[in-house]
TIBA-259646 format. One record per residue: z, y, x of N, C-alpha, C in turn; residue number from 1; residue in one letter. Coordinates in Angstrom, 3 decimals, decimal comma, m for minus. Each point is the difference from the previous one (the first is absolute). Layout:
@n_pz = Z; n_py = Y; n_px = X; ca_pz = Z; ca_py = Y; ca_px = X; c_pz = Z; c_py = Y; c_px = X; n = NUM; res = A;
...
//
This chain:
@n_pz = 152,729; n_py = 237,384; n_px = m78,475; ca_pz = m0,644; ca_py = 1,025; ca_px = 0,795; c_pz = 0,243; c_py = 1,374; c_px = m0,612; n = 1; res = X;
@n_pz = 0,165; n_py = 0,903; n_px = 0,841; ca_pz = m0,134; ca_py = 1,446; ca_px = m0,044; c_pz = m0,761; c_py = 0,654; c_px = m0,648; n = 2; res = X;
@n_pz = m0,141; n_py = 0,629; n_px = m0,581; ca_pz = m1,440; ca_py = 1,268; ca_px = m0,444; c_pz = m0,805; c_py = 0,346; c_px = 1,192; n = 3; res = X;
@n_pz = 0,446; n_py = m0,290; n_px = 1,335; ca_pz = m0,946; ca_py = 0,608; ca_px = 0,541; c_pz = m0,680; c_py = m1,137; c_px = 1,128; n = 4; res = X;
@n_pz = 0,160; n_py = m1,537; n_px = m0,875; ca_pz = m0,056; ca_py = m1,321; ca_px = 0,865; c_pz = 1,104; c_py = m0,487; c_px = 0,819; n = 5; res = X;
@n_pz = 0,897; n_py = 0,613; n_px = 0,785; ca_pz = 0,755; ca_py = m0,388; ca_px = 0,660; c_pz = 0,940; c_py = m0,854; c_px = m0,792; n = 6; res = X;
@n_pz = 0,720; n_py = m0,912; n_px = 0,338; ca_pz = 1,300; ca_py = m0,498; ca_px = m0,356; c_pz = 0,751; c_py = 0,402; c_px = m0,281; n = 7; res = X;
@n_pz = 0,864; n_py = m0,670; n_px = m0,950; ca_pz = 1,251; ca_py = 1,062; ca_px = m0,222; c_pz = 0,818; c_py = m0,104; c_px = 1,408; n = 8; res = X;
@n_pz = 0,841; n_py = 0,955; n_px = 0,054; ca_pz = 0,654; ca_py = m0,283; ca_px = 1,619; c_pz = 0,927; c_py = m0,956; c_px = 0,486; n = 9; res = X;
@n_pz = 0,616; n_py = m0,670; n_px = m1,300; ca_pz = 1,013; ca_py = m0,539; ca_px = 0,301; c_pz = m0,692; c_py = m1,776; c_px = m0,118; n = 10; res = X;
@n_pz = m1,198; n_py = m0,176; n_px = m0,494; ca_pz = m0,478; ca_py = m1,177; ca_px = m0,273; c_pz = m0,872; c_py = m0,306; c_px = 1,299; n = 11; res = X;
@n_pz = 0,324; n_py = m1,476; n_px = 0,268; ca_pz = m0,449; ca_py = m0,848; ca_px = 0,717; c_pz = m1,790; c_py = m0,129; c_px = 0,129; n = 12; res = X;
@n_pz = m0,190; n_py = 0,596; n_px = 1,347; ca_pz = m1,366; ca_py = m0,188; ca_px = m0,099; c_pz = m1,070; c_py = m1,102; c_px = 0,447; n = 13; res = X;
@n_pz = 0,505; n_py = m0,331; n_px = 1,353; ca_pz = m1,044; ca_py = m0,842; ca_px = 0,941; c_pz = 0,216; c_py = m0,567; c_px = 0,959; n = 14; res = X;
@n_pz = 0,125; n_py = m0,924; n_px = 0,359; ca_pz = 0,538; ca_py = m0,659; ca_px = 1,488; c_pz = m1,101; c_py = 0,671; c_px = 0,894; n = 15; res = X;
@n_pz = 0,694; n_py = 0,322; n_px = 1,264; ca_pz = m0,890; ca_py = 0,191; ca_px = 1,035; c_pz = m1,153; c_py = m0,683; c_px = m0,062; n = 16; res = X;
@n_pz = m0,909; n_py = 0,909; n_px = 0,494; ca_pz = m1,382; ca_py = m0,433; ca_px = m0,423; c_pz = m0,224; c_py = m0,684; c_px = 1,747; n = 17; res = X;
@n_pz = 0,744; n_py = m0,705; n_px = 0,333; ca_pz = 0,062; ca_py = m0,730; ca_px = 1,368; c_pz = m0,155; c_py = m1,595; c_px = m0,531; n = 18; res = X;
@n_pz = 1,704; n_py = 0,340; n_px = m1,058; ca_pz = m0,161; ca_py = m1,579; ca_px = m0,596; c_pz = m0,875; c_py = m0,347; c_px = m1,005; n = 19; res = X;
@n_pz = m0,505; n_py = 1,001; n_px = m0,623; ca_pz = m0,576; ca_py = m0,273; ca_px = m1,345; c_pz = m0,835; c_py = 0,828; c_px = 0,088; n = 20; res = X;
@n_pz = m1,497; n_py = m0,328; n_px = m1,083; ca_pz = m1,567; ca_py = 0,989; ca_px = 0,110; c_pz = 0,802; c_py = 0,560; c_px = m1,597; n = 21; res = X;
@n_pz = m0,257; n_py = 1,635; n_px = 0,265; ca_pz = 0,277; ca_py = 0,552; ca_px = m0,994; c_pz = m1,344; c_py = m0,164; c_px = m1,298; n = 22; res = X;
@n_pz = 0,837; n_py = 0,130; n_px = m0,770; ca_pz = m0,539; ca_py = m0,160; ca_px = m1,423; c_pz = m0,754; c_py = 1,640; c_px = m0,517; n = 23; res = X;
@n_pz = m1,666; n_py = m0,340; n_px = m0,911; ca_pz = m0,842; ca_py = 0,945; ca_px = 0,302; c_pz = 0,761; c_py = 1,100; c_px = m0,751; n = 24; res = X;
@n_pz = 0,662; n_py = m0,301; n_px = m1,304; ca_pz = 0,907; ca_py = 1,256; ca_px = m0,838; c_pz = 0,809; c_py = 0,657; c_px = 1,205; n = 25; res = X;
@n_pz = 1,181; n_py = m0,601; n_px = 0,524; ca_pz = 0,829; ca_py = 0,649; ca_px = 0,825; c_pz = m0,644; c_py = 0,864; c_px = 1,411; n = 26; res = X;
@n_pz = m0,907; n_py = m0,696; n_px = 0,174; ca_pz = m1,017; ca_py = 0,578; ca_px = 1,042; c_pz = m0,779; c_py = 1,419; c_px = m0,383; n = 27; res = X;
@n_pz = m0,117; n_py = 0,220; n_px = m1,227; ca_pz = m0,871; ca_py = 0,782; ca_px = m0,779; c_pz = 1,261; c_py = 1,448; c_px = m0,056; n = 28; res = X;
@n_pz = 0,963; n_py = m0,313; n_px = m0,567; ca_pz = 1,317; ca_py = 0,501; ca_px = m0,086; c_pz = 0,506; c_py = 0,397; c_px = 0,834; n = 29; res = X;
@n_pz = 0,470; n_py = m0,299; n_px = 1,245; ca_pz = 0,350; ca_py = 0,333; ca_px = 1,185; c_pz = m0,577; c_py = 0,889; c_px = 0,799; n = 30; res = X;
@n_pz = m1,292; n_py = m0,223; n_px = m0,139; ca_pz = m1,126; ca_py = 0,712; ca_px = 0,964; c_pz = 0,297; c_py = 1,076; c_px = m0,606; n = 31; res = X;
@n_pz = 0,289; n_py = 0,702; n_px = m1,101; ca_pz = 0,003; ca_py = 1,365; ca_px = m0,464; c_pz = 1,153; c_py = 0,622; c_px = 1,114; n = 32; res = X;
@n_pz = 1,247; n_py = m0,529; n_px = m0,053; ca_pz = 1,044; ca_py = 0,489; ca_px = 0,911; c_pz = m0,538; c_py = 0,015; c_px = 1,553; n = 33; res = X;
@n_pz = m0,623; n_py = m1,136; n_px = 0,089; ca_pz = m0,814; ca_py = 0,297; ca_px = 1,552; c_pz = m0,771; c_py = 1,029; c_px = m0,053; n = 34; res = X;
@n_pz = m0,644; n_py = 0,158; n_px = m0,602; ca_pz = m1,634; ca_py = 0,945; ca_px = 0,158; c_pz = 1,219; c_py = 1,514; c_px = 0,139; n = 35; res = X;
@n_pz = 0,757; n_py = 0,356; n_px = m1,065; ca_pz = 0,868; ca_py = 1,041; ca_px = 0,011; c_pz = 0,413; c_py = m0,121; c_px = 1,777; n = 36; res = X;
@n_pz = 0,337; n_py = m0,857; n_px = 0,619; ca_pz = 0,767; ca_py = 0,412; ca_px = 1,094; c_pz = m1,029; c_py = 0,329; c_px = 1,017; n = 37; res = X;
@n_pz = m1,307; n_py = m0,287; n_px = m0,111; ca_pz = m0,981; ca_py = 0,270; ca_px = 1,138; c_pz = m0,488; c_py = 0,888; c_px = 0,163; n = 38; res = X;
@n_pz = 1,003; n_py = 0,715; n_px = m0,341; ca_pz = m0,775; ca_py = 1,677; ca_px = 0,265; c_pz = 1,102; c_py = 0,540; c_px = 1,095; n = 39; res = X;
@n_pz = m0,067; n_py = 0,722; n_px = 1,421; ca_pz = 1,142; ca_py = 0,477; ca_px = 0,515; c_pz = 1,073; c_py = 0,899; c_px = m0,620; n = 40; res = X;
@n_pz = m0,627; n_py = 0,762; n_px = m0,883; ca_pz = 1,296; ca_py = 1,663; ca_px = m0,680; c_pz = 0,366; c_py = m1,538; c_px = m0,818; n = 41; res = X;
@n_pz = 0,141; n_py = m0,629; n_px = m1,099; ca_pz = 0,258; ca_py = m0,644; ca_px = m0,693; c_pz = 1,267; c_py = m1,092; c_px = 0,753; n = 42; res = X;
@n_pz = m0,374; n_py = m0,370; n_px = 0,962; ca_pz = 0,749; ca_py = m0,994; ca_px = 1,046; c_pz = 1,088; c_py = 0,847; c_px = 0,335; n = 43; res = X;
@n_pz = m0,401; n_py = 1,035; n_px = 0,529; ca_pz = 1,334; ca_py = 0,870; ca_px = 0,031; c_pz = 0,719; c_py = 0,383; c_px = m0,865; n = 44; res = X;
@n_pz = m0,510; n_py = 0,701; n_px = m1,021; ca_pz = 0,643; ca_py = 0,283; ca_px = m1,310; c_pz = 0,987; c_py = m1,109; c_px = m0,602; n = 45; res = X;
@n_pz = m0,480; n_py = m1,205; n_px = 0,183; ca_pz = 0,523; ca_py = m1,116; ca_px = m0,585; c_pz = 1,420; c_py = m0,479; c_px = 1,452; n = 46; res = X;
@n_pz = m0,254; n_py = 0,026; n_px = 1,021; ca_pz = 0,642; ca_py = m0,062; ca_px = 1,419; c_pz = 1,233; c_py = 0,961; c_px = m0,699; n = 47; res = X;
@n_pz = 0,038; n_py = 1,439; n_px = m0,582; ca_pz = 0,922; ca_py = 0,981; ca_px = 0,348; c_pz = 1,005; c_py = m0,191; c_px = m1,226; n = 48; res = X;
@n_pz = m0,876; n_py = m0,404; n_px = m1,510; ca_pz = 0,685; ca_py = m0,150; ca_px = m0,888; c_pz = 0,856; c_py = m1,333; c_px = 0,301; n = 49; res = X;
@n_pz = m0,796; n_py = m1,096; n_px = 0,232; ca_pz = 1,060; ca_py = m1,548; ca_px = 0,108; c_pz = 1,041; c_py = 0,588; c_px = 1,526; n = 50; res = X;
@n_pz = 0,247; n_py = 0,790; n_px = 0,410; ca_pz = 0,961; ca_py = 0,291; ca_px = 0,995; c_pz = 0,804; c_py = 1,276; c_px = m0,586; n = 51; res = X;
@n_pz = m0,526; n_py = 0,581; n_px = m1,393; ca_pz = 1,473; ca_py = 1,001; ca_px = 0,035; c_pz = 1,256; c_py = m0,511; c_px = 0,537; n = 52; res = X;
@n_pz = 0,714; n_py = 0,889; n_px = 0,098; ca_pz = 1,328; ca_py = 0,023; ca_px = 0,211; c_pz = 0,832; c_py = m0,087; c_px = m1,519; n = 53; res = X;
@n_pz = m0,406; n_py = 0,612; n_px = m0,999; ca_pz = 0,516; ca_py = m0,010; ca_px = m0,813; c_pz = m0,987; c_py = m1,027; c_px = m1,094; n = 54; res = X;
@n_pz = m0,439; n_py = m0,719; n_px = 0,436; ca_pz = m0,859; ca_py = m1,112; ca_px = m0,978; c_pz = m1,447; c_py = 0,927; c_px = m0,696; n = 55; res = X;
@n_pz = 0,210; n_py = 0,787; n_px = 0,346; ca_pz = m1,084; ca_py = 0,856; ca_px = m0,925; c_pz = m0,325; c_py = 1,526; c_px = 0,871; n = 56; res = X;
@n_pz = m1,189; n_py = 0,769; n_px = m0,588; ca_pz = m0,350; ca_py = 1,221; ca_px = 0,938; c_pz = m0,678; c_py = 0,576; c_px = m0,811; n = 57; res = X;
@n_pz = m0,012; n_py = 1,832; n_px = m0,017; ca_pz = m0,638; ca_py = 0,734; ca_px = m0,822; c_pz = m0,971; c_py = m0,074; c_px = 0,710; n = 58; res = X;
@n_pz = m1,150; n_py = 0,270; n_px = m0,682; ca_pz = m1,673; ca_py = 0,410; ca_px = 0,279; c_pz = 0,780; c_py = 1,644; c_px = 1,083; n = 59; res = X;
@n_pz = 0,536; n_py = 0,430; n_px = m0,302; ca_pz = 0,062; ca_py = 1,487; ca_px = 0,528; c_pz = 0,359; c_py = m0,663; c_px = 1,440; n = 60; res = X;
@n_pz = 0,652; n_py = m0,780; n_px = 0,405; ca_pz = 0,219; ca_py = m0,818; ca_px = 1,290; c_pz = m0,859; c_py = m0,647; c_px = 0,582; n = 61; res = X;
@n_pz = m1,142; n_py = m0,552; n_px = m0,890; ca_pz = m1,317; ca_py = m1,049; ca_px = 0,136; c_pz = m0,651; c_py = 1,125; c_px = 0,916; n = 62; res = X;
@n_pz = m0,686; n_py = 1,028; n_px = m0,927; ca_pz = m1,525; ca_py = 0,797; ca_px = 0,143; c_pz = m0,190; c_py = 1,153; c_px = 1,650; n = 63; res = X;
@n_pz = 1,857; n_py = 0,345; n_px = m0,004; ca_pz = m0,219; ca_py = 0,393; ca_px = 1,787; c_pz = m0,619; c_py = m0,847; c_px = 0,758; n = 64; res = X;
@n_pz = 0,486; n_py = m1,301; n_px = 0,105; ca_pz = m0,123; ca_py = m1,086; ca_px = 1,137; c_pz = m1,588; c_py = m0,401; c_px = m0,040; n = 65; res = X;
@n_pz = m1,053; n_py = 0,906; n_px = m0,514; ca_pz = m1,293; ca_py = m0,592; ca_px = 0,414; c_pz = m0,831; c_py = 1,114; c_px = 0,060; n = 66; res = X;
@n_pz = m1,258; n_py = 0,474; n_px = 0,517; ca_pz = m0,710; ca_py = 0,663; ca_px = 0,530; c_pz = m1,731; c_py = 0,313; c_px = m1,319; n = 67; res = X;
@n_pz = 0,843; n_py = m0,693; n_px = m1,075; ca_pz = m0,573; ca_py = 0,009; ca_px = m1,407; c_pz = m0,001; c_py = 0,653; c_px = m1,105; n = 68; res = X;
@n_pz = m0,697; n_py = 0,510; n_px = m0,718; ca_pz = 0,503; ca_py = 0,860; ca_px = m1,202; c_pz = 1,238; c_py = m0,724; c_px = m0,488; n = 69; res = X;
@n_pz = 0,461; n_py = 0,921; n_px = m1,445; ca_pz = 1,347; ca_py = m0,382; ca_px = m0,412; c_pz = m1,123; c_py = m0,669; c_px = m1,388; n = 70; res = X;
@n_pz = m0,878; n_py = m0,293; n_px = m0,326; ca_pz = m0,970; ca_py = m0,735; ca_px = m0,992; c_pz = m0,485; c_py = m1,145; c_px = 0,633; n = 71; res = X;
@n_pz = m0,083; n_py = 0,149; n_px = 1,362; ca_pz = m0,852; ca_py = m1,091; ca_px = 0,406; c_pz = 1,516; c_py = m1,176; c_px = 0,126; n = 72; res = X;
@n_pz = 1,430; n_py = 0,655; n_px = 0,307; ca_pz = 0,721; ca_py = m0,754; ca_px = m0,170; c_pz = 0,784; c_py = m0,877; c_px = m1,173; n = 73; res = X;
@n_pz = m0,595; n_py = 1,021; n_px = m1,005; ca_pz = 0,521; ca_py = m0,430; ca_px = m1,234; c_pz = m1,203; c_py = m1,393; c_px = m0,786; n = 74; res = X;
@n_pz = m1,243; n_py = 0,023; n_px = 0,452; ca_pz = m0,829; ca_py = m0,461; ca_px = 0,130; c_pz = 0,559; c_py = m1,363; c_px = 0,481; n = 75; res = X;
@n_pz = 0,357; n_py = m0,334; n_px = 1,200; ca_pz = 0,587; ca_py = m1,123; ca_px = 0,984; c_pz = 1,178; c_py = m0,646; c_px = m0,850; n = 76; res = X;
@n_pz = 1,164; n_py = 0,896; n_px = m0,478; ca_pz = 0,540; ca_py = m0,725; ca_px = m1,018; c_pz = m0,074; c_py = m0,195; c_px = m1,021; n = 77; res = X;
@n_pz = m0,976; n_py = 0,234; n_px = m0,550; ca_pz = m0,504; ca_py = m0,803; ca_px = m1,176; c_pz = m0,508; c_py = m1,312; c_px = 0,128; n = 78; res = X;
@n_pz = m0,544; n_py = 0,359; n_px = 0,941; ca_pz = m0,332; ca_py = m1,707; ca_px = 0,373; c_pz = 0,310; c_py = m0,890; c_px = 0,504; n = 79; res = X;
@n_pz = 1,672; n_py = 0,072; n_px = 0,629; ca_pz = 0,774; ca_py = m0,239; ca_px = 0,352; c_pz = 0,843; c_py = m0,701; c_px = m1,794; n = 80; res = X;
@n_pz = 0,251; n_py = 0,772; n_px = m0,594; ca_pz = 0,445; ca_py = 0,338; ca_px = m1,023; c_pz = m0,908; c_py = m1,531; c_px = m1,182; n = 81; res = X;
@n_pz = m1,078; n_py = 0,412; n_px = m0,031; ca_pz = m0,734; ca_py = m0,797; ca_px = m0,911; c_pz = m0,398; c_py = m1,688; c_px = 0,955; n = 82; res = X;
@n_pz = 0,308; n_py = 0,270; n_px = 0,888; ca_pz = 0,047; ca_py = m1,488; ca_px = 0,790; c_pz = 1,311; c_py = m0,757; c_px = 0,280; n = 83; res = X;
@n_pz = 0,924; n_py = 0,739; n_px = m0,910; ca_pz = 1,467; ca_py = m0,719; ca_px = m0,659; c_pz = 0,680; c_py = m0,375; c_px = 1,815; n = 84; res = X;
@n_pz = m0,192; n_py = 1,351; n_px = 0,488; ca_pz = 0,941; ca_py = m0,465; ca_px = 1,636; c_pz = 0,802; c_py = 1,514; c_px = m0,158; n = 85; res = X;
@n_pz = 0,286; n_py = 0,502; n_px = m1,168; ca_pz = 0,644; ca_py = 1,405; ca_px = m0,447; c_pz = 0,605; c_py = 0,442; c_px = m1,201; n = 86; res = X;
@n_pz = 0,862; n_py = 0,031; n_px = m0,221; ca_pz = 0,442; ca_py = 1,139; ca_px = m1,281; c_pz = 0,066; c_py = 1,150; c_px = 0,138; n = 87; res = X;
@n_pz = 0,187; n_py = 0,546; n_px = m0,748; ca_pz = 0,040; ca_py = 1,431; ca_px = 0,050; c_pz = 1,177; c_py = 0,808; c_px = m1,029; n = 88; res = X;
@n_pz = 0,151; n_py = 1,080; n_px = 0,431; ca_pz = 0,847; ca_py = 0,593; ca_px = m1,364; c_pz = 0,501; c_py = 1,418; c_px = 0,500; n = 89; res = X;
@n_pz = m0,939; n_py = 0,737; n_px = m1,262; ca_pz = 0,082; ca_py = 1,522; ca_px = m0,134; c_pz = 1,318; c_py = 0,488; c_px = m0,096; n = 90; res = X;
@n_pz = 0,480; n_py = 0,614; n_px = 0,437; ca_pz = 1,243; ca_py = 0,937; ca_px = 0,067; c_pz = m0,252; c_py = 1,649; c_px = m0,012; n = 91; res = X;
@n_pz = 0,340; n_py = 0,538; n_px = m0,526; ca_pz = m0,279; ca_py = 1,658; ca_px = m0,835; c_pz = m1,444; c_py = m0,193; c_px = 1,004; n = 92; res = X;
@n_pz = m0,852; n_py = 0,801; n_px = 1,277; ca_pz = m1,020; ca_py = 0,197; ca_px = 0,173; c_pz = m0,289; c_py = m0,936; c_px = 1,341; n = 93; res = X;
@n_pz = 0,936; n_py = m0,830; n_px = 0,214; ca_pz = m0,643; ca_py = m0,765; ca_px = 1,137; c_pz = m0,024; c_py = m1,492; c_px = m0,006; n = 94; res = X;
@n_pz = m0,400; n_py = m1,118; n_px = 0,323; ca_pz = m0,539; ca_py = m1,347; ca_px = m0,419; c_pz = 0,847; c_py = m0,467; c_px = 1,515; n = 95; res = X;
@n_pz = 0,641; n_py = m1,039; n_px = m0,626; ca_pz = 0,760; ca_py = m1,164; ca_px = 1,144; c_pz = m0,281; c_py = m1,425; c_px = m0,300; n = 96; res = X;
@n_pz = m0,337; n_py = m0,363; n_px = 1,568; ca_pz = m0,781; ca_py = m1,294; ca_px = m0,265; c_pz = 1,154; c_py = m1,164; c_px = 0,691; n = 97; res = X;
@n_pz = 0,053; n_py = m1,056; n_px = m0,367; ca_pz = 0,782; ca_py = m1,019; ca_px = 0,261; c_pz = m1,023; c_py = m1,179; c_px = 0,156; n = 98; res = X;
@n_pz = 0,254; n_py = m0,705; n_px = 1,208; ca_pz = m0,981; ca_py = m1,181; ca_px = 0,122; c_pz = 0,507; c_py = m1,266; c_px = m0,761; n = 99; res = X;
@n_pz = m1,143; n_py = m1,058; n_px = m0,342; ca_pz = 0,737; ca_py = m0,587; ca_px = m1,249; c_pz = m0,490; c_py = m1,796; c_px = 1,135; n = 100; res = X;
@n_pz = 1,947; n_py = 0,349; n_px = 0,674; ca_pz = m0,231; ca_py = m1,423; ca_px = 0,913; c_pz = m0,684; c_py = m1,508; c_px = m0,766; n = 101; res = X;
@n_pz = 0,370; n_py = m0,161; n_px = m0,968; ca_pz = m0,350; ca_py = m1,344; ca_px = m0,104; c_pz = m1,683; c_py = m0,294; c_px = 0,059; n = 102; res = X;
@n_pz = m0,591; n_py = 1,442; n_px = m0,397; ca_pz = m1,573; ca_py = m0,573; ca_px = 0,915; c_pz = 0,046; c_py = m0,187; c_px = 0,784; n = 103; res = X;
@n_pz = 0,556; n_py = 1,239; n_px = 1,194; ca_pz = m0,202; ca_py = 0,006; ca_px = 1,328; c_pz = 0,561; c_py = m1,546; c_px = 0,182; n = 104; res = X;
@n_pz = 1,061; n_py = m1,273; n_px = m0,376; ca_pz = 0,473; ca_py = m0,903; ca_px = 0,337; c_pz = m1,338; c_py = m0,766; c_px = m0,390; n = 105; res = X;
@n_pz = m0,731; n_py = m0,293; n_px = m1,093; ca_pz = m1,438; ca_py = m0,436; ca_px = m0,173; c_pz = m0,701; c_py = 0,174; c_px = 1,012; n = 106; res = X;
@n_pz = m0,619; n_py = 1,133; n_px = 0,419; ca_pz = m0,545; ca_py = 0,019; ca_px = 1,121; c_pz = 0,074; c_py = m0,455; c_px = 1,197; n = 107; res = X;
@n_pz = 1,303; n_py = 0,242; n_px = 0,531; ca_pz = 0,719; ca_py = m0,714; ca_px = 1,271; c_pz = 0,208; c_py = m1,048; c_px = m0,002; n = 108; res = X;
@n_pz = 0,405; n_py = m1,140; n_px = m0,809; ca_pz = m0,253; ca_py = m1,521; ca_px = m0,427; c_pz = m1,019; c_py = m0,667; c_px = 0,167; n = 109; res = X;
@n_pz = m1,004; n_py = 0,670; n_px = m0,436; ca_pz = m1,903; ca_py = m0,016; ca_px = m0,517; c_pz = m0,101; c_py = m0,115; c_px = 1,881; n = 110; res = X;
@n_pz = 0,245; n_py = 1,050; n_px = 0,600; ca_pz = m0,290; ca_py = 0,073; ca_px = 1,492; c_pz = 0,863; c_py = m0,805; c_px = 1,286; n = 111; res = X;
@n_pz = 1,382; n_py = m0,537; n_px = m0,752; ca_pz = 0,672; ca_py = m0,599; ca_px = 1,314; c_pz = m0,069; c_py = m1,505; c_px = m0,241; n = 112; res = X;
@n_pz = m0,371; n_py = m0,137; n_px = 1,760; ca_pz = m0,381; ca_py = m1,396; ca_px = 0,063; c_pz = 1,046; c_py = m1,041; c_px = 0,125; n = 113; res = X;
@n_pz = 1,266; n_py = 0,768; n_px = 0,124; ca_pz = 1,215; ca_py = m1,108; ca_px = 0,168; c_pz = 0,782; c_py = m0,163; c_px = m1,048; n = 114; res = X;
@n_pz = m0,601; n_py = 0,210; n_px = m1,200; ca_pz = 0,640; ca_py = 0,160; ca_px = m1,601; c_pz = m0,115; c_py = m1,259; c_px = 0,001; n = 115; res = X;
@n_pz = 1,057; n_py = m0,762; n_px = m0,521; ca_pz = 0,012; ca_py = m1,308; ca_px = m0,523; c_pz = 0,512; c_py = 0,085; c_px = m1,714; n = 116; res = X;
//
């Protein structure tokens, strides 16, 4: 596990919780990356980064696209960030975030019912 509970990304998490009752650790663990996505700015935020074009996106590209302070957005990725569905990395004064698929593949596994 992660520092921030999540999985590492590339490790095997959970059979669909269709075929199998998830286990209370992984359940405990996971929910952090869920709870992070149930917020709408966050869903999006997370929507715009896992769709760069170039795998990754400056915050200076993020903070137009919402109707939010530029704190209240930096706010959103942090918690994005600390719920291990984000990296990050400073470049001279602006922060580019890259989504870190192999959760998002945890998650989507965890949720599809035709995973065998």
């Amino acid at each position: 596990m992660s520092k921030s509970g999540v999985a590492d990304q590339d490790a095997a998490c959970c059979p669909p919780m269709t075929q199998q009752r998830l286990d209370p650790g992984a359940a405990a663990d996971l929910s952090v990356a869920f709870k992070a996505l149930g917020d709408p700015v966050r869903l999006q935020l997370m929507s715009m980064i896992a769709s760069a074009p170039d795998g990754e996106i400056c915050v200076c590209d993020l903070t137009p696209a919402f109707a939010v302070s530029g704190p209240t957005i930096s706010h959103h990725l942090k918690t994005l960030r600390e719920a291990g569905l984000v990296d990050a990395e400073r470049r001279a004064s602006w922060v580019y975030y890259r989504p870190r698929p192999g959760v998002l593949r945890q998650l989507s596994a965890l949720l599809n019912p035709d995973e065998s």
